[in-house]
MDAnalysis code that builds the backbone (N, CA, C; Angstrom):
import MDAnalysis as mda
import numpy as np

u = mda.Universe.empty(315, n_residues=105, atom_resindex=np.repeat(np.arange(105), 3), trajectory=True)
u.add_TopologyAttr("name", ["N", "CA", "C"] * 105)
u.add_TopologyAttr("resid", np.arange(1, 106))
u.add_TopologyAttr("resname", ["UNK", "UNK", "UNK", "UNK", "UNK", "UNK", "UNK", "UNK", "UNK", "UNK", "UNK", "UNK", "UNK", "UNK", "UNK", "UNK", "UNK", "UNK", "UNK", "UNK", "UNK", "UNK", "UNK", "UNK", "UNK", "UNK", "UNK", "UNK", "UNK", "UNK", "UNK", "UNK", "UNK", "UNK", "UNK", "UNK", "UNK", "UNK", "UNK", "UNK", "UNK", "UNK", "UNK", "UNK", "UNK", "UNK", "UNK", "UNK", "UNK", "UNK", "UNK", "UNK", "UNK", "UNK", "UNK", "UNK", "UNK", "UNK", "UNK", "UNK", "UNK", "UNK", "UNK", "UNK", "UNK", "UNK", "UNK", "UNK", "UNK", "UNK", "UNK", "UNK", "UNK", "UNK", "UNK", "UNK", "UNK", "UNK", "UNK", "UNK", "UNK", "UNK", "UNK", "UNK", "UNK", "UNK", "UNK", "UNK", "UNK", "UNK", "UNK", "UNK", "UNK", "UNK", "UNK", "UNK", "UNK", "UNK", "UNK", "UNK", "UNK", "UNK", "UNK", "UNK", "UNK"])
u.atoms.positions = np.array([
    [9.649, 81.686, -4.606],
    [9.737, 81.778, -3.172],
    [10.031, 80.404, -2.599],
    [11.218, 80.333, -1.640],
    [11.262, 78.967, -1.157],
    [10.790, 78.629, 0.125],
    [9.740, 79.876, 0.604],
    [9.197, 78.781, 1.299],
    [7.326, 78.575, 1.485],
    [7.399, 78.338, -0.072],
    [6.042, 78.052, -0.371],
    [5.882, 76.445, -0.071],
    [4.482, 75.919, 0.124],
    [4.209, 74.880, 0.173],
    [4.432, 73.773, -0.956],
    [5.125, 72.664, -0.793],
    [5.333, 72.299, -2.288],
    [3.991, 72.154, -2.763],
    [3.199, 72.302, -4.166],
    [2.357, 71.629, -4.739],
    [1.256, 73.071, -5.034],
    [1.707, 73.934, -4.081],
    [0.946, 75.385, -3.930],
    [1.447, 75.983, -5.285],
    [-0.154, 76.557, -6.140],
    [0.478, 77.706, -6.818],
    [-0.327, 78.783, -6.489],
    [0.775, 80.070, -7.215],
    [0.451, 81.141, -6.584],
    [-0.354, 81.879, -7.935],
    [-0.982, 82.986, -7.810],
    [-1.457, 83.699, -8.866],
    [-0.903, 85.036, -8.960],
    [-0.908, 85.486, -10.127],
    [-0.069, 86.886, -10.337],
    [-1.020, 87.890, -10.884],
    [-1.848, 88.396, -10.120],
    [-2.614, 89.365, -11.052],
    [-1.930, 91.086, -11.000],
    [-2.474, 91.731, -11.946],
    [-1.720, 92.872, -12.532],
    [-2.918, 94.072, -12.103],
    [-2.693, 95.077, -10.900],
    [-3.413, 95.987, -10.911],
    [-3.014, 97.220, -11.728],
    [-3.374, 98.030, -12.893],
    [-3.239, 98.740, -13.156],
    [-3.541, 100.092, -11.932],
    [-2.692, 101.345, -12.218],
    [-2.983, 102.463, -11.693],
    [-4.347, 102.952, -11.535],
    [-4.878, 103.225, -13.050],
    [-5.973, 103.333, -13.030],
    [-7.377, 102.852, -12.142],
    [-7.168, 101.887, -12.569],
    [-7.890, 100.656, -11.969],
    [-8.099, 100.613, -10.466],
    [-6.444, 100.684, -9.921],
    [-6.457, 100.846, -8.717],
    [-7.192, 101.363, -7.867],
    [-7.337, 102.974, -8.592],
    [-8.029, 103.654, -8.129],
    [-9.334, 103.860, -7.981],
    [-10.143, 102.783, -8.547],
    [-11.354, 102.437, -8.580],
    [-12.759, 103.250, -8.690],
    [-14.087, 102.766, -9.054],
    [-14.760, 104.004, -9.629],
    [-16.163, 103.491, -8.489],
    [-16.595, 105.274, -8.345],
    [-17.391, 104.905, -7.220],
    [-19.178, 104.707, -7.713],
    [-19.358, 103.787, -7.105],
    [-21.061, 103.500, -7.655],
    [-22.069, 103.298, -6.470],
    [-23.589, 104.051, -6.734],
    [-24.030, 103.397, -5.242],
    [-25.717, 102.774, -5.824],
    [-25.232, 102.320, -7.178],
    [-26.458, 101.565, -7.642],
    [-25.940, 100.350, -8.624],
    [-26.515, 99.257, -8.557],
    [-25.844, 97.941, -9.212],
    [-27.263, 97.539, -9.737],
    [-27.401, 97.246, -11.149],
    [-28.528, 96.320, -11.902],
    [-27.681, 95.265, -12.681],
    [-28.647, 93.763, -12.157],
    [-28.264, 92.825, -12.354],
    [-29.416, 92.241, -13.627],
    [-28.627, 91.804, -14.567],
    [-29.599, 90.831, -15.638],
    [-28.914, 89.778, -15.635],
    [-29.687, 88.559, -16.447],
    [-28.913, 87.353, -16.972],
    [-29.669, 86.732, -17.880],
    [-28.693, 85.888, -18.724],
    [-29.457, 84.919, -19.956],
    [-29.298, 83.562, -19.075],
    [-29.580, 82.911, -19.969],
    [-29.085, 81.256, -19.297],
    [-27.244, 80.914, -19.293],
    [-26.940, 81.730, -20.287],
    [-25.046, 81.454, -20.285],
    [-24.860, 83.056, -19.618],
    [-25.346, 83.695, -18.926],
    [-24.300, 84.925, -18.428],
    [-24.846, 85.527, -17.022],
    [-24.488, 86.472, -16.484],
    [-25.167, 87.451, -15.844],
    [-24.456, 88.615, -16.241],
    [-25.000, 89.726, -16.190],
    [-24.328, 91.421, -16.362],
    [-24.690, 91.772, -15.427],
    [-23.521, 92.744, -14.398],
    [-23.369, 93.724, -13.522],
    [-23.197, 94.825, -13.891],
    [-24.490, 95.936, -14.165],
    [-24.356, 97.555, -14.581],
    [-24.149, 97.515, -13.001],
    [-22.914, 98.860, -13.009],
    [-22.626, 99.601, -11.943],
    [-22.823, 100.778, -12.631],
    [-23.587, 101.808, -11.586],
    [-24.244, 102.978, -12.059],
    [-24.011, 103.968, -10.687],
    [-23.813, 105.125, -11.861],
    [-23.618, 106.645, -10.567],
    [-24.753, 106.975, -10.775],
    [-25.718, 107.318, -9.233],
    [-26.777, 107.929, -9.440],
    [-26.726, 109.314, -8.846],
    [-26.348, 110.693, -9.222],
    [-26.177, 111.647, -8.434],
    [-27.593, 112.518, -8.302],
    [-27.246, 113.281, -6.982],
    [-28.674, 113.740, -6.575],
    [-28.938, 115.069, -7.704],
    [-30.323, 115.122, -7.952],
    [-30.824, 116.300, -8.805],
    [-30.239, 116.299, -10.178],
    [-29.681, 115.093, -10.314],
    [-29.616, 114.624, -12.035],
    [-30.409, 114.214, -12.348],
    [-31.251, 114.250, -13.265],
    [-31.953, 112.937, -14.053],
    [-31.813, 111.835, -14.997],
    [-30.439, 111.877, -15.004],
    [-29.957, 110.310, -15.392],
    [-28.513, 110.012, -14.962],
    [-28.276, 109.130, -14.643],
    [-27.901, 108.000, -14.267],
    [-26.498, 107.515, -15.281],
    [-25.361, 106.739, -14.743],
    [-24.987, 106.886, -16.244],
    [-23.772, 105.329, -15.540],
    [-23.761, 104.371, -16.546],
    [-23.602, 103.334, -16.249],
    [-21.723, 103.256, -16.322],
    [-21.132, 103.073, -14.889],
    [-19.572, 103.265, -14.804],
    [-18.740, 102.252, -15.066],
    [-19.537, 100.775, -15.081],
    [-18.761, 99.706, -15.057],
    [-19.539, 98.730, -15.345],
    [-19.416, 97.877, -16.748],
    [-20.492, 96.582, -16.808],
    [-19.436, 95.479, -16.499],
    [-19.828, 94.408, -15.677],
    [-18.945, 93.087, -15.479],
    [-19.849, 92.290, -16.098],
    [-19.280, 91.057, -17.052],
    [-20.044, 89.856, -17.237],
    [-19.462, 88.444, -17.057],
    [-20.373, 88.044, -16.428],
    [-19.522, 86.368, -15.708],
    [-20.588, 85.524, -16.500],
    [-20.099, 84.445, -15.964],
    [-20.474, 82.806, -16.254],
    [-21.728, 82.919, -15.127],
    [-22.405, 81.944, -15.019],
    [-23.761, 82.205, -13.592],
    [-22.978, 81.077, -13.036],
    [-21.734, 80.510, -13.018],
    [-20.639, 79.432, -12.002],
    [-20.098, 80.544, -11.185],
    [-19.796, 81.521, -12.302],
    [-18.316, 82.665, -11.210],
    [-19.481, 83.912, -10.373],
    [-20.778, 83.802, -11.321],
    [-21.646, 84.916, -10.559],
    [-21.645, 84.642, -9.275],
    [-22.371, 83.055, -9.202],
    [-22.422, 82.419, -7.836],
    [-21.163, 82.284, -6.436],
    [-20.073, 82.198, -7.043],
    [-18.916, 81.637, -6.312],
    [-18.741, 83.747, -6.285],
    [-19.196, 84.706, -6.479],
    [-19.038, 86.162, -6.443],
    [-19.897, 86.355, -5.357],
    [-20.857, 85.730, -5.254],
    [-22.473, 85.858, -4.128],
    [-21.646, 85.321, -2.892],
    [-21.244, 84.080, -3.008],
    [-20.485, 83.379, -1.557],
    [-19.641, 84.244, -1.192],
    [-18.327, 84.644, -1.728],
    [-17.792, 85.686, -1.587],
    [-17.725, 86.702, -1.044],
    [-19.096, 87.448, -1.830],
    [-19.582, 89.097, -0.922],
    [-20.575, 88.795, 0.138],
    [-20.981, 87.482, 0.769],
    [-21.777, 87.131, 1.840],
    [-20.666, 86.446, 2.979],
    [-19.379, 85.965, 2.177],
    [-18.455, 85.816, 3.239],
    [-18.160, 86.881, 3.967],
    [-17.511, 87.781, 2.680],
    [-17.023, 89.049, 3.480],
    [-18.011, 90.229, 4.096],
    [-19.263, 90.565, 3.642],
    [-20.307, 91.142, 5.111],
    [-19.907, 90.381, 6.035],
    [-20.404, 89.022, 5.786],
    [-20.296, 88.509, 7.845],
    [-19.245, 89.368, 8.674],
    [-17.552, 88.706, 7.756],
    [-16.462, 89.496, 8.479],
    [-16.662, 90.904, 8.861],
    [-17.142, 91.774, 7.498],
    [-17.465, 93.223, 8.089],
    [-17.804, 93.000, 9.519],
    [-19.087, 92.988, 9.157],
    [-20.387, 93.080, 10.088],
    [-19.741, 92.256, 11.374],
    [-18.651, 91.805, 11.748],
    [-18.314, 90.627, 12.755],
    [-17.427, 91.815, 13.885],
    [-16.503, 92.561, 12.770],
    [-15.896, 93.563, 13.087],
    [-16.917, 95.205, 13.402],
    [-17.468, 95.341, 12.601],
    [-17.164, 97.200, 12.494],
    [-18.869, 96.872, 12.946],
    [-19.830, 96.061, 12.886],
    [-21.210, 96.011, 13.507],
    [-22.186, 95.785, 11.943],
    [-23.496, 96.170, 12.283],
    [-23.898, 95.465, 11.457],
    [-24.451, 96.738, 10.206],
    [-24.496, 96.431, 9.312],
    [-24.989, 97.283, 7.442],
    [-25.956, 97.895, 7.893],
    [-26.705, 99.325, 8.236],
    [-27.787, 99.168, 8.179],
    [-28.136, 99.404, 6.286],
    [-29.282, 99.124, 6.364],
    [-30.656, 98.876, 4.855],
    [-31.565, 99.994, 5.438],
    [-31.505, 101.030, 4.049],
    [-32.719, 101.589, 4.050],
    [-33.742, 101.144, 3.248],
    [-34.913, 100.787, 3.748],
    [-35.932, 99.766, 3.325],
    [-36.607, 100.913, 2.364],
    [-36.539, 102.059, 2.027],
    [-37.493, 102.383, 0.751],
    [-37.214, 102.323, -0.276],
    [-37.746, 101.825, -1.412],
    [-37.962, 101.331, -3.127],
    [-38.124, 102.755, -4.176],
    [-36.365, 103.198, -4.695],
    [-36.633, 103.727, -5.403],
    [-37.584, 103.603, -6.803],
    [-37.682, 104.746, -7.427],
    [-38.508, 104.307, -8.522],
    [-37.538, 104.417, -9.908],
    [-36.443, 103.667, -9.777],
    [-35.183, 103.271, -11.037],
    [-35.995, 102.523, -11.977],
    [-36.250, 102.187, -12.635],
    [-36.349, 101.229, -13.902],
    [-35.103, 100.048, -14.235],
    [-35.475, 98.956, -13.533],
    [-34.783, 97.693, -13.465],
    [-34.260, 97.258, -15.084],
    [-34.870, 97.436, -16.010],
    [-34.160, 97.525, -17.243],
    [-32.958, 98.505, -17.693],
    [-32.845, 99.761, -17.649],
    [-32.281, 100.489, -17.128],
    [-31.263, 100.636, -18.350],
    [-31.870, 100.082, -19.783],
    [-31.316, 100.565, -21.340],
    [-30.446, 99.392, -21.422],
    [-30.777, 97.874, -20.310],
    [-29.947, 96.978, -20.664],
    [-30.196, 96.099, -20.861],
    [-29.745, 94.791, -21.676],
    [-30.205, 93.372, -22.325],
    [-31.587, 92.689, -20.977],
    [-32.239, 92.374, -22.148],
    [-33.728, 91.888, -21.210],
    [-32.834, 90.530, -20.568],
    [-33.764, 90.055, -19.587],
    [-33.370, 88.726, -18.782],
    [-33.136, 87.559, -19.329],
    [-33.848, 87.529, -20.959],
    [-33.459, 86.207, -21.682],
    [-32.642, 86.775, -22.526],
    [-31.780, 85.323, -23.464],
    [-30.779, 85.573, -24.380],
    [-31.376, 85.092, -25.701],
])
């Protein structure tokens, strides 16, 4: 492109179809060692009794963090626009382990 900034590069990432279409979750368990964190994304549907894990991500705890700034940038914007998240404040009774690597490595 010529009329990029000189010195600017650009990135090329590749969405697959699949992918695109993305998978829906409305429960996230987080672990970590000292070198990682894991993101279980989990479907919890009503009047099932289990749970079944749709997507594990694992980062660095550099890219976890710079992922936290990120999804606290973009609420504000939400929330700046469309109003604010509500939180329902009651504590399911999930099991925070949840068949996945304990907190140490």
């Amino acid at each position: 492109m010529s009329d990029k900034k000189e010195g600017q590069q650009g990135l090329n990432i590749e969405l697959s179809e699949e992918v695109a279409e993305g998978t829906y979750s409305n429960l996230a368990i987080i672990t970590h060692s000292p070198s990682e964190f894991i993101f279980d994304f989990v479907r919890i549907m009503p009047g099932v009794p289990k749970g079944r894990v749709k997507s594990r991500i694992v980062m660095t705890p550099e890219h976890a963090k710079k992922l936290m700034r990120a999804l606290k940038d973009n609420i504000s914007k939400y929330e700046n626009v469309i109003g604010n998240i509500r939180e329902d404040n009651h504590v399911n009774n999930i099991p925070l382990n949840f068949g996945g690597p304990d907190t140490q490595a």
